[in-house]
C-alpha positions in Angstrom: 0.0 0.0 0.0 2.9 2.3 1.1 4.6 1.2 -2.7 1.7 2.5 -4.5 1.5 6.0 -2.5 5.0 6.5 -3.4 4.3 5.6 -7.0 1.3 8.1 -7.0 3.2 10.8 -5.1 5.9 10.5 -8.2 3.6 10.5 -10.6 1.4 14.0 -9.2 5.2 15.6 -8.7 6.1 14.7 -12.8 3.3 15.9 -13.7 3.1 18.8 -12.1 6.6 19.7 -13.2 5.9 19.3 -16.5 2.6 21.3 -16.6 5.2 24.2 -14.3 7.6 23.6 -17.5 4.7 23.8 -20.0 3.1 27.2 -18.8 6.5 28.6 -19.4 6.3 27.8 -23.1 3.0 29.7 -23.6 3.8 33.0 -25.0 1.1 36.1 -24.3 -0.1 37.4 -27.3 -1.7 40.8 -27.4 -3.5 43.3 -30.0 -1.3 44.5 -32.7 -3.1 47.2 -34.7 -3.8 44.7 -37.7 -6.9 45.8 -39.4 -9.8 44.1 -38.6 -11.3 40.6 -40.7 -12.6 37.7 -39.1 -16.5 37.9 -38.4 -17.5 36.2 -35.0 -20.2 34.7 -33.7 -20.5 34.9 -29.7 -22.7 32.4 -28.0 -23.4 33.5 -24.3 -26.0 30.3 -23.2 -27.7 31.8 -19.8 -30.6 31.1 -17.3 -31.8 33.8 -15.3 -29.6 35.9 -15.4 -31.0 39.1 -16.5 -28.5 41.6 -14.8 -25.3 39.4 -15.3 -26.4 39.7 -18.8 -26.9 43.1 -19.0 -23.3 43.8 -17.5 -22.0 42.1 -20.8 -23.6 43.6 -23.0 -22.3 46.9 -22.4 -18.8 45.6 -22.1 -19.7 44.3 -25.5 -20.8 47.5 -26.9 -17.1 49.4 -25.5 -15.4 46.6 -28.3 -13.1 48.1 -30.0 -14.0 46.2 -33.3 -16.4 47.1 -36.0 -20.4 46.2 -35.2 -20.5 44.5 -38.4 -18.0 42.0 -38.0 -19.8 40.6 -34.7 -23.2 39.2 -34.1 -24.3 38.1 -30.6 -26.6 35.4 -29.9 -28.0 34.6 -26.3 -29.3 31.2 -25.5 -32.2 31.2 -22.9 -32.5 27.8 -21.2 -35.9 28.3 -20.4 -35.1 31.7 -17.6 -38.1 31.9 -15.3 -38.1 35.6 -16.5 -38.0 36.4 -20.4 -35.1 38.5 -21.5 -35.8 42.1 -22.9 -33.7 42.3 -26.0 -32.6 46.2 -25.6 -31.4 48.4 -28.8 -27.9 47.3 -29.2 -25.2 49.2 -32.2 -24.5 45.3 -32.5 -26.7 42.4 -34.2 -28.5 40.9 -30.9 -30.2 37.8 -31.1 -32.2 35.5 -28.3 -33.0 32.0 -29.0 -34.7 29.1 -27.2 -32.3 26.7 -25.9 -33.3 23.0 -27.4 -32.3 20.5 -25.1 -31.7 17.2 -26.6 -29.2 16.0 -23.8 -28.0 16.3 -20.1 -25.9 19.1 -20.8 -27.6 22.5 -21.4 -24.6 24.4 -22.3 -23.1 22.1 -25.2 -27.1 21.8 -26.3 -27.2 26.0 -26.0 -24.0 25.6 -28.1 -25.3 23.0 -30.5 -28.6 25.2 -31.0 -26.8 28.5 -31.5 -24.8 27.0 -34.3 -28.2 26.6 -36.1 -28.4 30.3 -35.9 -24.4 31.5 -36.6 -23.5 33.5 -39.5 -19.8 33.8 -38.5 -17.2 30.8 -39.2 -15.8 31.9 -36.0 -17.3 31.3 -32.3 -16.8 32.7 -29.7 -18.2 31.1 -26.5 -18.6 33.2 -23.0 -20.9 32.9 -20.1 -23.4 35.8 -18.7 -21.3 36.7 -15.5 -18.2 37.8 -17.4 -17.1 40.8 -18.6 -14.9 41.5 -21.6 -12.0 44.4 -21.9 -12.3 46.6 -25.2 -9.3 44.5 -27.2 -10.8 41.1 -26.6 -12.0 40.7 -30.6 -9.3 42.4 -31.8 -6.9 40.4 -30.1 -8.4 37.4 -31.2 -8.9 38.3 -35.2 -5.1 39.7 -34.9 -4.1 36.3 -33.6 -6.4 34.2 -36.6 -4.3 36.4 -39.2 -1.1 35.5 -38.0 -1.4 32.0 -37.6 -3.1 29.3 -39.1 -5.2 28.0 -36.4 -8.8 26.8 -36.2 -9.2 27.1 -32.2 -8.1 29.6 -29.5 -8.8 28.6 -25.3 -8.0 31.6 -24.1 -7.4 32.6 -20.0 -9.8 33.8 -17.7 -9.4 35.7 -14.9 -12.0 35.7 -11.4 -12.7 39.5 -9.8 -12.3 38.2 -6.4 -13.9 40.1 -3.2 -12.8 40.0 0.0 -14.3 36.8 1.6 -12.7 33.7 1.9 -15.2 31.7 0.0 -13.9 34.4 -3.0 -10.4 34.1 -2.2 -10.5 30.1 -2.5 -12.4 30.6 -6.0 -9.8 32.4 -7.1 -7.1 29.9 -6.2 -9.2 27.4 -7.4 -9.4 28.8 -11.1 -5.8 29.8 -11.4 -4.9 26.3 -10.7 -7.2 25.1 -13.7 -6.0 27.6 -15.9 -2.1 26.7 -15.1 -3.1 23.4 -15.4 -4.7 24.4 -19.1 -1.9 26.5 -20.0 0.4 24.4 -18.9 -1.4 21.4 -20.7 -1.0 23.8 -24.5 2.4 24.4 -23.6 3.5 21.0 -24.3 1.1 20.7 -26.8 -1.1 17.8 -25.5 -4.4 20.7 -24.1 -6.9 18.2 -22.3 -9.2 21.3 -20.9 -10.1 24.7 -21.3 -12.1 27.6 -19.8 -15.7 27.5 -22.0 -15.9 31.8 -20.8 -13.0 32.7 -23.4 -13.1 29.3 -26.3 -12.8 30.6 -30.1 -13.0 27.9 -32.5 -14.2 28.0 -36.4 -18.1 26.6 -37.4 -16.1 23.8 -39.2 -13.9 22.6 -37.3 -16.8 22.2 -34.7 -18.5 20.3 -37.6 -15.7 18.3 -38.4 -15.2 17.2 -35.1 -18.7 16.2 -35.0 -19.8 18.6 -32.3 -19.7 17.2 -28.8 
């Protein structure tokens, strides 16, 4: 019994050294001026969550990227309390989530993809908030490399409690383990609140 805790304890220590090395590898990548091309697609499923929602929104209409190269499309799995769709600069849709499965948020997914015009998705969730560059830091990055999927990090606004505290610590040790995980180039998670990815390379995967 003792033989196989020492085997385990190894194996948690490699691995951990090697996610420490792959986080080192990851490079930051930030907005470079490039003029504006890809046209996204961002899927924010939700569920009662009228003010979260309302929070995005505006941080969505602060982008510093052209209205007509973004759409935004909410999912409402089936909200006690109907979403008002506001006038928006940006194409604003609200769809019915169709649930064909255990998990609403890959059925929101699956259903919004019905309704995307974009190649590119972007998927985020109603509690975040997005800074001004976040498009144009992800269309400079799809003209500069050839890549059909970005994870990209995400970052908790912690208050002062300690149930907030230990939810911070908590996601930064998913999202070392994530970048950590790309840095060797074998990514086994990701955070679904920042995930770009093209219409067909989800198709090609055969969705979920």
């Amino acid at each position: 019994m003792i033989i196989v805790l020492y085997i385990i304890t190894i194996i948690y220590c490699l691995a951990i050294v090697v996610l420490i090395y792959g986080f080192t590898k990851v490079n930051s990548f930030d907005y470079v001026g490039l003029k504006p091309k890809t046209k996204f697609s961002i899927v924010v499923p939700f569920r009662n969550e009228v003010e979260n929602l309302t929070i995005l929104l505006n941080s969505f209409s602060k982008l510093n990227y052209p209205e007509d190269l973004f759409e935004v499309i909410l999912v409402d799995d089936f909200s006690c309390e109907q979403f008002q769709v506001q006038s928006s600069k940006f194409k604003l849709t609200v769809i019915k989530n169709v649930r064909v499965s255990n998990s609403p948020k890959k059925d929101a997914i699956s259903t919004a993809m019905q309704t995307a015009e974009n190649d590119w998705i972007i998927t985020t969730d109603a509690d975040c908030v997005v800074n001004e560059n976040w498009l144009s830091t992800l269309d400079n990055y799809i003209q500069l490399h050839q890549v059909s999927m970005i994870a990209g990090a995400v970052s908790y606004e912690a208050k002062n409690s300690f149930l907030h505290h230990f939810q911070q610590l908590d996601l930064a040790s998913l999202q070392g383990a994530t970048m950590g995980s790309f840095g060797i180039g074998k990514g086994f998670m990701c955070n679904g609140a920042n995930f770009a990815y093209s219409k067909s390379f989800f198709q090609e995967l055969n969705v979920f």
